[in-house]
N, C-alpha and C positions, 0 to 999 in steps of 0.2 A: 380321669373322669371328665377335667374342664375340655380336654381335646376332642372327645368322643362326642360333647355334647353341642362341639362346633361344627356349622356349616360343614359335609366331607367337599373336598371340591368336585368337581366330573372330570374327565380327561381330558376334553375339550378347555379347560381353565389350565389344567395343566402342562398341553405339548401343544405346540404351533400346528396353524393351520396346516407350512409345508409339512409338517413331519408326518401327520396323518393322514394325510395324502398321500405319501410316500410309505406311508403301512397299508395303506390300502389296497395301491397299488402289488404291493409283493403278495399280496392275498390271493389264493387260487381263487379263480373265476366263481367255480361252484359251492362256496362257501361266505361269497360276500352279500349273499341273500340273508344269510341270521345274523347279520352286523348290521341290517337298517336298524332294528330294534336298539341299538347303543345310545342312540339320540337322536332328534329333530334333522341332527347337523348330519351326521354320518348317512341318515338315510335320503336325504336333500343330496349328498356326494355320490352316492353306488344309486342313484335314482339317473343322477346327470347324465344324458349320451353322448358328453365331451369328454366325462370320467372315463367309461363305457370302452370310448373310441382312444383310449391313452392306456384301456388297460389292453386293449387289445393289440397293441402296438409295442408297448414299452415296457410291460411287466414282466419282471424275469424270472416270473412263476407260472407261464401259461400251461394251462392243464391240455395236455393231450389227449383226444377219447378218440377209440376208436370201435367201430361201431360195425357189425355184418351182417345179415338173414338172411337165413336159409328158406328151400324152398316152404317150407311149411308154414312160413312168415313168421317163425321164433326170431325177433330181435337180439341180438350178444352186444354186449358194451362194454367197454377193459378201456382202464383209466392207465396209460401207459406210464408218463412219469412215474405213479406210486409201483408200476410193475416193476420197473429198474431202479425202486428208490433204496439202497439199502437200509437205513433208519424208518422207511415211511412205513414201507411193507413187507415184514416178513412172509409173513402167508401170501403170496401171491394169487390163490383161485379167491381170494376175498374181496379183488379188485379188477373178477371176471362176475359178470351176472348176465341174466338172464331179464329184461325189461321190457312189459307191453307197450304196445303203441301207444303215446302219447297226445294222440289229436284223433280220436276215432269219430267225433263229430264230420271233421274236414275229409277224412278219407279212411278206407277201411282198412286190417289190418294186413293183407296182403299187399303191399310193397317194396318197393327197392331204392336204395341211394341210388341215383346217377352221379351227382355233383357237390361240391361243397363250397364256402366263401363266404370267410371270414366267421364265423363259425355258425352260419345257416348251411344248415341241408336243402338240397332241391331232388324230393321224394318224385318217383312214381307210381301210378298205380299197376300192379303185375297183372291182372288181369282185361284192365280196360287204360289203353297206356296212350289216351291221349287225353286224362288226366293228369295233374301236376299240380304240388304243393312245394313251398316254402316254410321250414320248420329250424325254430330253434331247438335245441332238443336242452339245452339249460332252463330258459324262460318258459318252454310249451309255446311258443308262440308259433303261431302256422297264419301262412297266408291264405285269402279266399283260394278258392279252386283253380288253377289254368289251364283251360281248353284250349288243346292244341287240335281239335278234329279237320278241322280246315286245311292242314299242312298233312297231314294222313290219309286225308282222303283224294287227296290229289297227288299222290308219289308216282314216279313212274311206273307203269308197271312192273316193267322189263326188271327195273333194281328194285323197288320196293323196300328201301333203306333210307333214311336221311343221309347228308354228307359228311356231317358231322355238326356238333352243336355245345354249348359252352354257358357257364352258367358263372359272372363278375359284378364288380360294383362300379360305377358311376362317381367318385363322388364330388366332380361338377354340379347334379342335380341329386345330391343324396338317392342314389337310387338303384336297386339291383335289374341286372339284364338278362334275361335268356335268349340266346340267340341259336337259330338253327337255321342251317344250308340244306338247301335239297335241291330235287329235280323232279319238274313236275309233269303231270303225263303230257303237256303239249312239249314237252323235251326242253324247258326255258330253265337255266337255272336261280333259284330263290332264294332270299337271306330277309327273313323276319326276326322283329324282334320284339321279349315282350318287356313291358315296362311293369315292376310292380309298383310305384309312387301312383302310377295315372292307372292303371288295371287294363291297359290296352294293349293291342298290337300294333308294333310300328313299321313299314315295307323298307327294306335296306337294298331291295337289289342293283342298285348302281354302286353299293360299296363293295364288290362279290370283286376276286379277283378272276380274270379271265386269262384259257378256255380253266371254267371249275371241275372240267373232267377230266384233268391229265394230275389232278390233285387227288392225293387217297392219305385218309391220317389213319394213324395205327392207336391212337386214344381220345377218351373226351379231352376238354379242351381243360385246362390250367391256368387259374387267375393271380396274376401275379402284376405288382407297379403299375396299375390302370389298365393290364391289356389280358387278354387271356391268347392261349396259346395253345398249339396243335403242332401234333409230329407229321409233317406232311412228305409221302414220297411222288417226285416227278417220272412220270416213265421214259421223256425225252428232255433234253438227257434224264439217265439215270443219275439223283442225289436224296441225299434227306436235306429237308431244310426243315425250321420250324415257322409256320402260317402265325402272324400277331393279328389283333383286334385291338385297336386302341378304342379303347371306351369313351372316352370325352369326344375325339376326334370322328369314330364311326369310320373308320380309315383301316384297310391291312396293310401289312409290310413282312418284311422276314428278316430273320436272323439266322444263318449259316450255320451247322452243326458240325461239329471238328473235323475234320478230315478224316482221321482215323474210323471215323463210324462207318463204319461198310455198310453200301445196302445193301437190303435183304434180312439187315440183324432185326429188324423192326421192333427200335427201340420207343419205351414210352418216358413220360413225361412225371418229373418230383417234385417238390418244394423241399432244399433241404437248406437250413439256417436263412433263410429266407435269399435263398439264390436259388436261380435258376438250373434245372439238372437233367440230362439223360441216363438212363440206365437201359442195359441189353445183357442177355444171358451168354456167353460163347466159351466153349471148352470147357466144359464142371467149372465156369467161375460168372460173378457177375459185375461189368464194367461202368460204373460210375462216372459221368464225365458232370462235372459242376463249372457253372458259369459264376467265377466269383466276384465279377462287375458287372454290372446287366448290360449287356449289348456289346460288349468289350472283346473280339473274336479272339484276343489274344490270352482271356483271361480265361480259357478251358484250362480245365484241370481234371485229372484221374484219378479215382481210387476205385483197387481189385478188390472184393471180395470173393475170400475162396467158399464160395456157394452157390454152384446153379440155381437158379429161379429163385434166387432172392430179391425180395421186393420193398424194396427200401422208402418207411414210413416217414421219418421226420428227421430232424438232428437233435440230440439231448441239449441241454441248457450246459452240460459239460466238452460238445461239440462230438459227442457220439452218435454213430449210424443205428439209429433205432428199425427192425424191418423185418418182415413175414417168412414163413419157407414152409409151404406143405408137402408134408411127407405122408407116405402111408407104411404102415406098420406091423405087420401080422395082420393083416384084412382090413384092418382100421387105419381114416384117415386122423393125421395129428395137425394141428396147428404147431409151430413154433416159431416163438418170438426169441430174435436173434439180438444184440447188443456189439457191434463191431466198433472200435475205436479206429481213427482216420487213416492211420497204418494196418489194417486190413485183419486187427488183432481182433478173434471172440474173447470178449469179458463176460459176458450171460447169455444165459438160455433157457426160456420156458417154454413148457410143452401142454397141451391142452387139447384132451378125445373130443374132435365134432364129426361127425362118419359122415353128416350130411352135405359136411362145409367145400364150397371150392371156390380155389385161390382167385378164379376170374368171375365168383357173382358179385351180385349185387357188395359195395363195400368201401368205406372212404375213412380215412383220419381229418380230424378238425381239430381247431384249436376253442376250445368253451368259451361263450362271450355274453356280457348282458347287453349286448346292443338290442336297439327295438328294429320292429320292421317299419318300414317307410309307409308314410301313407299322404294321404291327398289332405290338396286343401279344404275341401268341403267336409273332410271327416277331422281335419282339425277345431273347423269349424263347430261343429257337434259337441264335441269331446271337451272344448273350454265352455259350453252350454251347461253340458253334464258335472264340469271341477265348479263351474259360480254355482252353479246350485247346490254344490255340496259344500261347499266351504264353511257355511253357516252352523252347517251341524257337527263339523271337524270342529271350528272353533269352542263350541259348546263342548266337545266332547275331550278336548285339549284342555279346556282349564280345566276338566275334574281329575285328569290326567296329573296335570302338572298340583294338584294336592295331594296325591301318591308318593309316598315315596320312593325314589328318583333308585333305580337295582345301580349296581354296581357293574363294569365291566365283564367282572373276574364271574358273577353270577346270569350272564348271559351267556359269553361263552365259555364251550368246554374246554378243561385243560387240554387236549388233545390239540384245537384249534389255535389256543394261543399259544404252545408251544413251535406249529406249524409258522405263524406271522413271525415269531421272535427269531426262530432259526432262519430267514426269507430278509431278516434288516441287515446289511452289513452290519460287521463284527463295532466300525468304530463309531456307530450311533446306537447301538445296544445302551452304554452308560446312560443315556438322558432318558431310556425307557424305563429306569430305576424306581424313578419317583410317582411312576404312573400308583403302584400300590408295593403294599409289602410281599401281596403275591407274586409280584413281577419282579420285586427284589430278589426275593429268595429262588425265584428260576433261574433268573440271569448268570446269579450269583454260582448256581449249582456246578460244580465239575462238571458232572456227567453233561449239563447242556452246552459249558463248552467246549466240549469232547466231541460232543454231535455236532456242535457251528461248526467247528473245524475241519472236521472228514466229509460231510454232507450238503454244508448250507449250500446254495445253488451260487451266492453274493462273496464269496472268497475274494479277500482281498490281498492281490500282491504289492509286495512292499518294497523299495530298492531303497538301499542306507546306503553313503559311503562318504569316509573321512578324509578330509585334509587335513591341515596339521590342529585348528583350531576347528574349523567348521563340519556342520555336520549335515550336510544333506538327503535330504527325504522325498521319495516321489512314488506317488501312485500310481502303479503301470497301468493297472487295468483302467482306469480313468483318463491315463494318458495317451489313451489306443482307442479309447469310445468314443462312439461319431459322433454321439450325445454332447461331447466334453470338448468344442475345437479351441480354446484357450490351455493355455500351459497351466490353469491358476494351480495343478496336484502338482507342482513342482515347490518345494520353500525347504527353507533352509530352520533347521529345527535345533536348537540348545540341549547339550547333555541333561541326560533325566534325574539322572544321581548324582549329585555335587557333593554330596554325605557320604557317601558309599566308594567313590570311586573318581578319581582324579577326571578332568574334562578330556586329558589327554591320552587317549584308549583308541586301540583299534577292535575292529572285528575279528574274530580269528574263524566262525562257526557259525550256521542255527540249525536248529530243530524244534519242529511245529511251535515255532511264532516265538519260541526263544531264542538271543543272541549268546554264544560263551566267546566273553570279552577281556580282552587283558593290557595293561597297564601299558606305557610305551615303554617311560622309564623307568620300570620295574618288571620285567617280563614272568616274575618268578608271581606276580599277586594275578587272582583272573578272577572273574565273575558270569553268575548266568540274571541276563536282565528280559525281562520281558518290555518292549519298546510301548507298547498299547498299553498294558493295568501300568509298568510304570517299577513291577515289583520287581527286585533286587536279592539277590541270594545272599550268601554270608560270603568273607571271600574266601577264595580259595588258592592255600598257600603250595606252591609246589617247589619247593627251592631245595628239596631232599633230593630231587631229579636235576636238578639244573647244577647245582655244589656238589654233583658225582658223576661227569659225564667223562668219556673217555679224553682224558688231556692229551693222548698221545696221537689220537685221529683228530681231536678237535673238533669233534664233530658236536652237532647238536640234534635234536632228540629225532629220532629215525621215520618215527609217524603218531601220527594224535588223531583222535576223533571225537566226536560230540554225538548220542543217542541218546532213544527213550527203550527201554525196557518195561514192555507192556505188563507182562507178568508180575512185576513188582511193582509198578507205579511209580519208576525212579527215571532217572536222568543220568548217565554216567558219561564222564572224562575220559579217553583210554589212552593213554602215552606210551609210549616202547625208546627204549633207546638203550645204546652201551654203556656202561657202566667205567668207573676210572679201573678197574678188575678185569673189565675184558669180556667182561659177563650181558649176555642180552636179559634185559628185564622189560617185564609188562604191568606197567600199575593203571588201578583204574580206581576214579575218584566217584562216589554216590553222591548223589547230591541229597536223598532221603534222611541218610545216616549222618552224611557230614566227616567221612572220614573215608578213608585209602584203602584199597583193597588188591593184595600183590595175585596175580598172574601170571608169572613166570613159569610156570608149567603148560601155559598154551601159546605158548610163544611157538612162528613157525620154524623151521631153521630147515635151508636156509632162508633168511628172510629176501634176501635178491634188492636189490635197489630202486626205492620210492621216493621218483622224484618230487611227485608232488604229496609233501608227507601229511596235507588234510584231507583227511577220511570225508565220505557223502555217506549220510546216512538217510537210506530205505530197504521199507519190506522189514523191518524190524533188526538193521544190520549196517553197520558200516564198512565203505567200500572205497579204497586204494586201486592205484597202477602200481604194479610190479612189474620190474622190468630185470630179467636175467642175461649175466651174456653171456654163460657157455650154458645150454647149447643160448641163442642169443633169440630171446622171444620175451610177449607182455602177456601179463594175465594180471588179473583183478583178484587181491587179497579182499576175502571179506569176514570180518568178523560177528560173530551171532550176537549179540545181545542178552539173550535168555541163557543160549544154553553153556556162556561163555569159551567158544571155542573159534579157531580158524577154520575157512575152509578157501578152496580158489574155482575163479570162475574163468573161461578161454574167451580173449578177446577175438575178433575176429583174425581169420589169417590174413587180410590184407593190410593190419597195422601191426602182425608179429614183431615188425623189426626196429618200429617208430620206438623215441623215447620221451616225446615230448606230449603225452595223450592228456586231456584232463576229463573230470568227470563232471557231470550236470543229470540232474532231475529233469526229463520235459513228458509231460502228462503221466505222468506217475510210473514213467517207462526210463529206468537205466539207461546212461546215453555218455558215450565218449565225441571229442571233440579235438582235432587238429588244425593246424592251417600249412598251405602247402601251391606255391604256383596261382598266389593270388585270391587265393578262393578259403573256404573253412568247410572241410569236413566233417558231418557230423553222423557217429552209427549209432541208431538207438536199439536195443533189445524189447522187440515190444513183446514178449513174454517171458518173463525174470525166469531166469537159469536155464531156459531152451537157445541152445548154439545156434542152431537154424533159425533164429528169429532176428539176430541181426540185420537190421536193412540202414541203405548210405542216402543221406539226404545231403548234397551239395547247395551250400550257397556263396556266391559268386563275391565275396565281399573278405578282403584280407583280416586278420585278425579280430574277425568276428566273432563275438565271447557270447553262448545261446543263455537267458537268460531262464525262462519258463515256455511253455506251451498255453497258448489262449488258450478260450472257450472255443473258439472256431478251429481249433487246428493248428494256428499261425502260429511261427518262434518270432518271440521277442528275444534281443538282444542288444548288446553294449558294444560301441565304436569307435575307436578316438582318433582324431585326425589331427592335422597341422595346417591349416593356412595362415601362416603370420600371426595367429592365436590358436589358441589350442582347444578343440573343443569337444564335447561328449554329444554324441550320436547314438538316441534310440531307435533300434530300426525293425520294423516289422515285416518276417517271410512269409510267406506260402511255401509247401512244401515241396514244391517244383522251382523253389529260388528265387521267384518273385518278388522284388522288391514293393509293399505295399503303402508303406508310410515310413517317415521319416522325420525325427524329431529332434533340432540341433540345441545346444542351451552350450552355454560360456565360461570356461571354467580354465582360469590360465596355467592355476597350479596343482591341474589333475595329471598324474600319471596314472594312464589305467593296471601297469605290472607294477607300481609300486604303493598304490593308494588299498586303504583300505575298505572292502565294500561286500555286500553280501545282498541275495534276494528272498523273500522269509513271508510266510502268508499270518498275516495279522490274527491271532488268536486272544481270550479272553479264560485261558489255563492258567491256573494259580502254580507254583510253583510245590512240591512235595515237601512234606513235612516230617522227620520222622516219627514214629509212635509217643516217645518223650514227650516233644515239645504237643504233641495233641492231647496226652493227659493233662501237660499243664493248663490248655488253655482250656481245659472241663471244668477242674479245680475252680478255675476263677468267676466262672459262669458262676458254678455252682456258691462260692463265697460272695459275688453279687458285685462280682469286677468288671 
């Protein structure tokens, strides 16, 4: 009663300024409007257009919308993130609607996107089109009207076309641009430009490159690094190049589009992970060429999709190809939204009746923003006229305020919301959100929410451990790959977690989702599952009934092990196989639930054929071996079910039939072996689990290059070791065409990378299984008042 009756604190007394800033940031765009209401403070922050311009930039939640209308001027609007969210949105037509215009004062409701930036629309009118507006479509904020009649009514005759025209920001003078080429009926060619800060038109034609008529672009223009951009083809010579506008400068230039682009494909122009990109349709497929250095002609890069006239929208926050494909269908046209991963694989697909819709009207993807629009000094002027004369009666109306009592977080927003923020914080600043309230205790706390960080959160964090004899180091890839991040500081050297539990001296043998199964050096028979993050500790685990029975006469030791989770029962299992001192092949597998052994000897395969590397990879709910046979002499992959406890085998490719040295790795959730060979590493990933035909060979140029994970962008991380007169470890990051991108050396004298112990594991906040037992008991105690 004394607690309750004390001061409650506010959250802002609670969490640092960084940290709420850094929730806020991870906050979809379109939801940080019912968060002003939190406090003074919070709405002072998502008020800022310094916030504004960081969340627009750096938030690793930005909400994708995308927007169409048809001729009838019906507006459509699909929040795509939530379409490919699995947790977000099941029902997918719940996050397709139907939306009127939102500025019908400024213009009427017959219009078209032409262009978008930064996430303003630049509308026009469809009937009288030398009208123009500027629209946020999050804010409603729309600029005065743009009269363009002056450039319309002076077009050549003969063409009667502008030449093309582009719609970027400034932010030298804070300020957006429209810019249009034409040719005017005295046959001169013209580059105006309009400014919305000053509301004028500005004459550009000495910045026109010359002659402008042997230039013809195949799209509007593309705002991208200060300049916008056009697919331009020359007719003498024949090439594609792409036309630049540098916006500060008022200046063109060009950048060379890959060789490989044939003319005549008249390709247009992307934004995908914020590179530069061409796509063109040819052969039932559509060719992707990404620029993943700006200006860099060497840093094109390919990717197939097998889809004609696919139209590729954005990149997921997972580094997937998100993008359009109309069909038609029994007389009806279909929208479908495609989801392709960077090896050419479909992951998803929705479909949605528009009869009226087509693929080339009116239509743009943006990214949601509360930025404001720009405006002039005389209307600043005005506007702090209009905030001193109101301040007087804000203040009046703040103290009667602040004698209210003060709502709670949890009673502003919806659970639905703050589930949204909490799944959006990395997994290892979750704990200090504890204390915000008992609400946000009991969420964090929940299983199920970290069941959903884990498979969903967009902020996954990969984790590289690895042991020398005493030390134990720790390193944040994802941080140590972020441009954000150019100091080493996610590199340190971290102290065993369990000194109670478990000797200091342990290696790694395993993980699975964000647990390590670890075992003893000098006791190989004792092992444990820890989780590195909560910190928890299992009971241990005795296996020396396998170890004090193994076959004396081959001398061998245990044939193969693995480490999985078994969905269906909520467990974790051990799975060991080896000969027996009898001759006998046995299969035992340890629960981590029950806490005790469970024999398998009846699914054992036989024969089992020779695995060299006898630690299993567990995915897709199954652990997975190299088997390697020599008569007849070929590899395939043993993989064990989880559920339904049985064998089955999967065919590696035929160009490593005869290899014996193959290992396995997880990269973007796609099965993946890995060899080295003449200098270089190998690596085949199956990017559609159990389809033979999906094997594809990505080469990279770097000798015993160990693949770590797959970015968000695409790129393999991996592990290097080299010798110059010290010894040292090399993280190095590819492109998928072998590109060395970055490169990260740190010191380490007494690392072996084939004989150290080391694992890569995504940091989760799962508690560990308990059996039914031990959850009675802890009812019991509640209940007795323990």
């Amino acid at each position: 009663m004394e607690k309750e009756k004390q001061k409650q604190k506010s959250i802002n007394e609670i969490l640092p300024l960084e940290l709420i800033q850094l929730i806020l940031l991870r906050v979809p765009a379109r939801h940080l409007g019912g968060l002003r209401c939190v406090s003074k403070l919070w709405q002072s922050l998502i008020s800022d257009p310094h916030f504004a311009e960081s969340h627009l930039h750096h938030s690793p939640t930005p909400t994708h919308a995308y927007r169409f209308i048809e001729n009838c001027g019906h507006n459509y609007f699909y929040y795509l993130d939530a379409l490919f969210n699995d947790y977000d949105n099941e029902d997918a037509s719940a996050e397709v609607r139907m939306v009127p215009p939102s500025f019908k004062k400024h213009i009427g409701p017959n219009f078209g996107v032409m262009l978008s930036c930064r996430g303003f629309l630049l509308l026009i009118h469809s009937s009288d089109h030398h009208l123009l507006v500027v629209f946020n479509p999050l804010t409603g904020d729309a600029s005065e009207t743009i009269c363009c009649s002056h450039i319309l009514s002076h077009l050549n005759k003969k063409n009667k076309y502008v030449s093309f025209y582009g719609f970027g920001y400034d932010v030298s003078q804070d300020d957006y641009l429209f810019v249009v080429a034409w040719n005017d009926d005295q046959n001169q060619d013209r580059f105006h430009c309009f400014s919305l800060r000053s509301n004028s038109w500005i004459h550009l034609d000495f910045a026109l490159p010359t002659p402008l008529g042997e230039v013809f672009t195949y799209s509007p223009g593309l705002f991208l690094n200060g300049a916008i951009h056009w697919v331009s083809c020359r007719v003498s010579p024949c090439s594609n190049d792409i036309l630049v506008f540098d916006m500060k400068e008022r200046t063109f230039s060009q950048i060379s589009a890959p060789k490989q682009v044939l003319t005549g494909t008249r390709p247009d122009l992307v934004l995908l992970g914020g590179c530069l990109a061409l796509y063109f349709h040819v052969e039932g497929k559509t060719n992707i060429w990404v620029m993943k250095e700006y200006k860099v002609q060497s840093s094109w890069t390919l990717y197939v999709i097998s889809c004609y006239k696919f139209k590729p929208l954005y990149l997921s926050s997972n580094g997937d190809i998100i993008g359009l494909h109309l069909i038609r269908q029994d007389g009806e046209q279909l929208i479908i939204f495609l989801k392709y991963n960077v090896l050419g694989a479909l992951l998803k697909c929705y479909k949605f009746l528009h009869t009226n819709f087509d693929i080339d009207a009116t239509n743009d993807v943006y990214t949601e923003t509360l930025l404001p629009l720009p405006t002039s000094d005389l209307k600043d002027k005005d506007k702090k006229k209009k905030i001193n004369g109101m301040k007087k009666a804000k203040e009046r109306s703040s103290m009667e305020k602040q004698k209210q009592k003060q709502k709670s977080i949890n009673e502003i927003l919806p659970l639905e919301l703050i589930q949204r923020i909490l799944l959006s914080v990395p997994v290892k600043q979750l704990a200090r959100m504890r204390c915000v309230s008992k609400h946000w205790q009991s969420l964090i706390s929940d299983p199920h929410f970290a069941e959903s960080h884990l498979h969903h959160s967009p902020a996954a964090i990969h984790a590289y451990l690895f042991i020398e004899n005493y030390c134990h180091d720790f390193y944040y890839l994802d941080a140590l790959f972020d441009d954000y991040n150019e100091d080493a500081s996610e590199v340190r050297v971290v102290l065993p977690p369990f000194k109670k539990k478990l000797s200091p001296n342990f290696t790694v043998l395993l993980s699975c989702l964000g647990f390590l199964l670890l075992t003893k050096s000098s006791d190989p028979s004792l092992l444990a599952v820890f989780n590195p993050l909560t910190g928890d500790v299992s009971e241990t685990i005795c296996c020396s009934h396998i170890l004090s029975h193994l076959n004396k006469k081959n001398k061998s030791d245990v044939s193969l092990y693995g480490f999985g989770y078994d969905a269906s029962q909520d467990d974790y299992l051990l799975v060991v196989a080896w000969n027996d001192d009898d001759n006998q092949d046995r299969l035992h597998c340890f629960s981590l639930r029950f806490n005790s052994w469970i024999h398998l000897d009846y699914a054992f395969p036989k024969p089992l054929g020779v695995v060299p590397q006898i630690q299993g990879l567990f995915l897709n709910g199954a652990i997975h071996w190299v088997s390697y046979r020599v008569s007849p002499c070929s590899n395939d992959l043993l993989v064990f079910d989880m559920k339904e406890r049985t064998f089955s085998q999967m065919s590696t490719p035929k160009q490593v039939a005869t290899r014996t040295s193959l290992d396995l790795v997880p990269l973007g959730g796609c099965l993946a072996l890995y060899f080295h060979e003449e200098g270089k590493t190998n690596i085949w990933v199956m990017k559609e689990y159990k389809v033979q035909s999906s094997w594809t060979l990505y080469v990279i140029p770097c000798n015993n290059f160990k693949p770590l994970y797959l970015s968000n962008n695409g790129d393999i991380i991996g592990l290097h070791h080299i010798r110059d007169g010290e010894k040292l470890i090399r993280f190095l990051k590819y492109n998928l065409l072998g590109e060395l991108l970055k490169c990260y050396k740190f010191l380490h004298t007494d690392f072996d990378i084939r004989a150290t112990s080391d694992v890569v594991y995504t940091e989760t906040l799962l508690p560990l299984p308990t059996s039914d037992i031990k959850d009675k008991d802890k009812k019991k105690k509640k209940i007795n008042g323990v």
